[in-house]
C-alpha positions as CSV (number, residue, x, y, z in Angstrom):
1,X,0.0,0.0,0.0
2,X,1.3,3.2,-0.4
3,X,1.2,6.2,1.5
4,X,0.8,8.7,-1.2
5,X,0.2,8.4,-5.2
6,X,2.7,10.6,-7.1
7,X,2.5,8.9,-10.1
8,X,2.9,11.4,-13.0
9,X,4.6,13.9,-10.6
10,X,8.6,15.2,-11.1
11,X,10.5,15.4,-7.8
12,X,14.3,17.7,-8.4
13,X,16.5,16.3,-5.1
14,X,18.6,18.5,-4.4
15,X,21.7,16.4,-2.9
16,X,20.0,13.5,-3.4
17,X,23.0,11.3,-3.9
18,X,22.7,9.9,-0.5
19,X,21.6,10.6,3.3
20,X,18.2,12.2,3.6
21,X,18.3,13.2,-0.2
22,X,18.3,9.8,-1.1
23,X,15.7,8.8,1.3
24,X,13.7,11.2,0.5
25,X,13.8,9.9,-3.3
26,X,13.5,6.4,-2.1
27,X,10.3,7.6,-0.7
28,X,8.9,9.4,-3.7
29,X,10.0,6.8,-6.3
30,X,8.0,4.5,-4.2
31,X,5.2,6.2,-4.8
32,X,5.4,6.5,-8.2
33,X,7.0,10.1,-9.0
34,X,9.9,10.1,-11.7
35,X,13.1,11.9,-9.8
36,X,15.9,14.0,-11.1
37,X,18.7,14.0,-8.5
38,X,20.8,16.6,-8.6
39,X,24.3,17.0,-7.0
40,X,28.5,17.4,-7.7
41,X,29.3,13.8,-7.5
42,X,28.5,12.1,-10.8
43,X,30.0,8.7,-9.4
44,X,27.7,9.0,-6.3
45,X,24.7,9.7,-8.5
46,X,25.1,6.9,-10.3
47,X,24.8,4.8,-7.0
48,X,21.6,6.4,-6.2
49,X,20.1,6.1,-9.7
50,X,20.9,2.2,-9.6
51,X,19.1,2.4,-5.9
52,X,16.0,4.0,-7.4
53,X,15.8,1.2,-10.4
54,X,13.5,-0.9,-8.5
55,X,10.9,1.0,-8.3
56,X,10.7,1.5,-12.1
57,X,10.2,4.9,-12.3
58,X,12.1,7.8,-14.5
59,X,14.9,8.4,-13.0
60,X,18.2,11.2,-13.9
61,X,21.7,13.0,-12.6
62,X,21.7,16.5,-13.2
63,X,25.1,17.7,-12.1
64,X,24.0,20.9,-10.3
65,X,26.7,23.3,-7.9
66,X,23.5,24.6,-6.6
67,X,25.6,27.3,-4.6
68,X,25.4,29.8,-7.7
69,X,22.1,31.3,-9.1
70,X,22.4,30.4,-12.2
71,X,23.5,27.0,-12.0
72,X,20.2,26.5,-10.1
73,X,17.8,28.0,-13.0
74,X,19.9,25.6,-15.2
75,X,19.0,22.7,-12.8
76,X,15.0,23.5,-13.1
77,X,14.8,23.9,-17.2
78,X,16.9,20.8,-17.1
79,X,14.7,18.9,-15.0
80,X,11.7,19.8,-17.3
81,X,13.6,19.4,-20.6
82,X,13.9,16.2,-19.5
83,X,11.5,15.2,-17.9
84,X,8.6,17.5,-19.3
85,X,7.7,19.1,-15.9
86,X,8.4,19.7,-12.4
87,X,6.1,19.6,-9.3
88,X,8.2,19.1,-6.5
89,X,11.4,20.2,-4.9
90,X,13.7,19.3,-2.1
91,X,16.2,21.9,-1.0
92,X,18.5,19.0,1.0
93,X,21.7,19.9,-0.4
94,X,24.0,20.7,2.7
95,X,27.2,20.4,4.6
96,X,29.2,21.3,7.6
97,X,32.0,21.9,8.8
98,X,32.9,20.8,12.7
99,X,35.2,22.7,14.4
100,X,34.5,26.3,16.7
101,X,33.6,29.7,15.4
102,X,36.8,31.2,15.8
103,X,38.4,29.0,13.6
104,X,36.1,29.4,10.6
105,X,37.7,31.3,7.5
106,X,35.5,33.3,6.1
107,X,35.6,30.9,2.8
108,X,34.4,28.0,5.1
109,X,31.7,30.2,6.3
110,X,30.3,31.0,2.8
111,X,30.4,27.6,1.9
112,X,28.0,26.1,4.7
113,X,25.6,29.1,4.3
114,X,26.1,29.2,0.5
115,X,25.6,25.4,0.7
116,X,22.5,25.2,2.8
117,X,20.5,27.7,2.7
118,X,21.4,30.1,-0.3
119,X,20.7,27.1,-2.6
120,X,17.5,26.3,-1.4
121,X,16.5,30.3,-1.9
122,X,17.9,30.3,-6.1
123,X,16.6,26.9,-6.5
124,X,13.3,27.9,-4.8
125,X,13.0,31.0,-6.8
126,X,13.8,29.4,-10.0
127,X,11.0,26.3,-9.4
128,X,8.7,29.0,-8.6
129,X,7.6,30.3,-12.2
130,X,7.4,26.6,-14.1
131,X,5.4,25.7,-10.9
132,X,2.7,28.1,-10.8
133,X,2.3,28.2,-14.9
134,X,1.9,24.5,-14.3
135,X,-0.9,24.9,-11.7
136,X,1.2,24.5,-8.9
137,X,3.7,22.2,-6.8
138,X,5.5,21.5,-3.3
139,X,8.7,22.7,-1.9
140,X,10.0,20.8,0.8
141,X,12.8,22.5,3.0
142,X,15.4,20.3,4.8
143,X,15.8,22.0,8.2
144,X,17.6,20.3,11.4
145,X,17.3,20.4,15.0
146,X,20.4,22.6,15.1
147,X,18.0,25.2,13.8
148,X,16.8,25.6,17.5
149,X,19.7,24.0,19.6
150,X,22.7,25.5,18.0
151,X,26.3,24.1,18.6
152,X,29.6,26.4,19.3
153,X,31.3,23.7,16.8
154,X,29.2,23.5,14.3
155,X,27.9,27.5,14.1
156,X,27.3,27.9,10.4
157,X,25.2,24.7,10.1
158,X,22.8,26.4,13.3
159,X,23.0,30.0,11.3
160,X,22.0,28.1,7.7
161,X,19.7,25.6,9.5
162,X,17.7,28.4,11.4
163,X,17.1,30.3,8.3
164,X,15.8,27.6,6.3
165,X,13.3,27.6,8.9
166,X,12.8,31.5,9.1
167,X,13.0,31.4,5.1
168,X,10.0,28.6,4.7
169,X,7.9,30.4,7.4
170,X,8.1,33.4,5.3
């Protein structure tokens, strides 16, 4: 039995090579929806496509650096070139770095937030037009408890994670 129907319905995963992105496609493949799984790491995409094969849906890599604007638009007409329309979209791409604040370059600090939460704000903004023209869609957010219980070694994860939460509340 499944929980929802999606058949017919495009998912874009954003980091969806593995972790929650890969669940998450898991998930939606299961119930039916065709994913594009977009990501850096060609060699770890083609891991998750072969992981998605048995529930015989549509599946493609889109190499995506999701960190820069454009890159992101690029992602969403790829997605519907491809697969002819898009009606849902993770923001999961993310990383962090462990160590305390005062160590943090300001390159490593860019990164994380650049990573986390400015991706999910161009890819949002670019899914936004092709969604509403199509009648609509979903965007889900990937948020984390450090969003609420920051931790002195991880502080741009808390920062990023917090404002996906602020961002999607908007």
């Amino acid at each position: 039995m499944k929980l929802f129907d999606l058949t017919g319905k495009v998912a874009v995963v954003t980091g969806g090579n593995g972790g929650i992105g890969l669940g998450m496609a898991h998930g939606m493949a299961s119930c039916g929806a065709a994913i594009a799984i977009a990501g850096r790491n060609a060699d770890k995409a083609q891991s998750a496509l072969e992981s998605l094969k048995p529930f015989g849906v549509k599946a493609a890599f889109i190499a995506a650096d999701v960190t820069h604007k454009a890159a992101c638009e690029k992602l969403i007409s790829d997605t519907i070139a491809q697969f002819g329309r898009l009606d849902i979209l993770v923001n999961n791409a993310g990383t962090s770095i462990r160590k305390m604040p005062q160590e943090f370059t300001e390159d490593e600090w860019r990164h994380v937030l650049d990573t986390n939460l400015t991706s999910a704000f161009f890819c949002s903004q670019a899914a936004y037009h092709p969604m509403k023209q199509a009648g609509g869609g979903k965007m889900i957010n990937i948020g984390s408890m450090m969003s609420l219980f920051g931790a002195p070694y991880a502080t741009p994860y808390a920062a990023s994670k917090g404002g996906i939460v602020q961002m999607t509340r908007a």
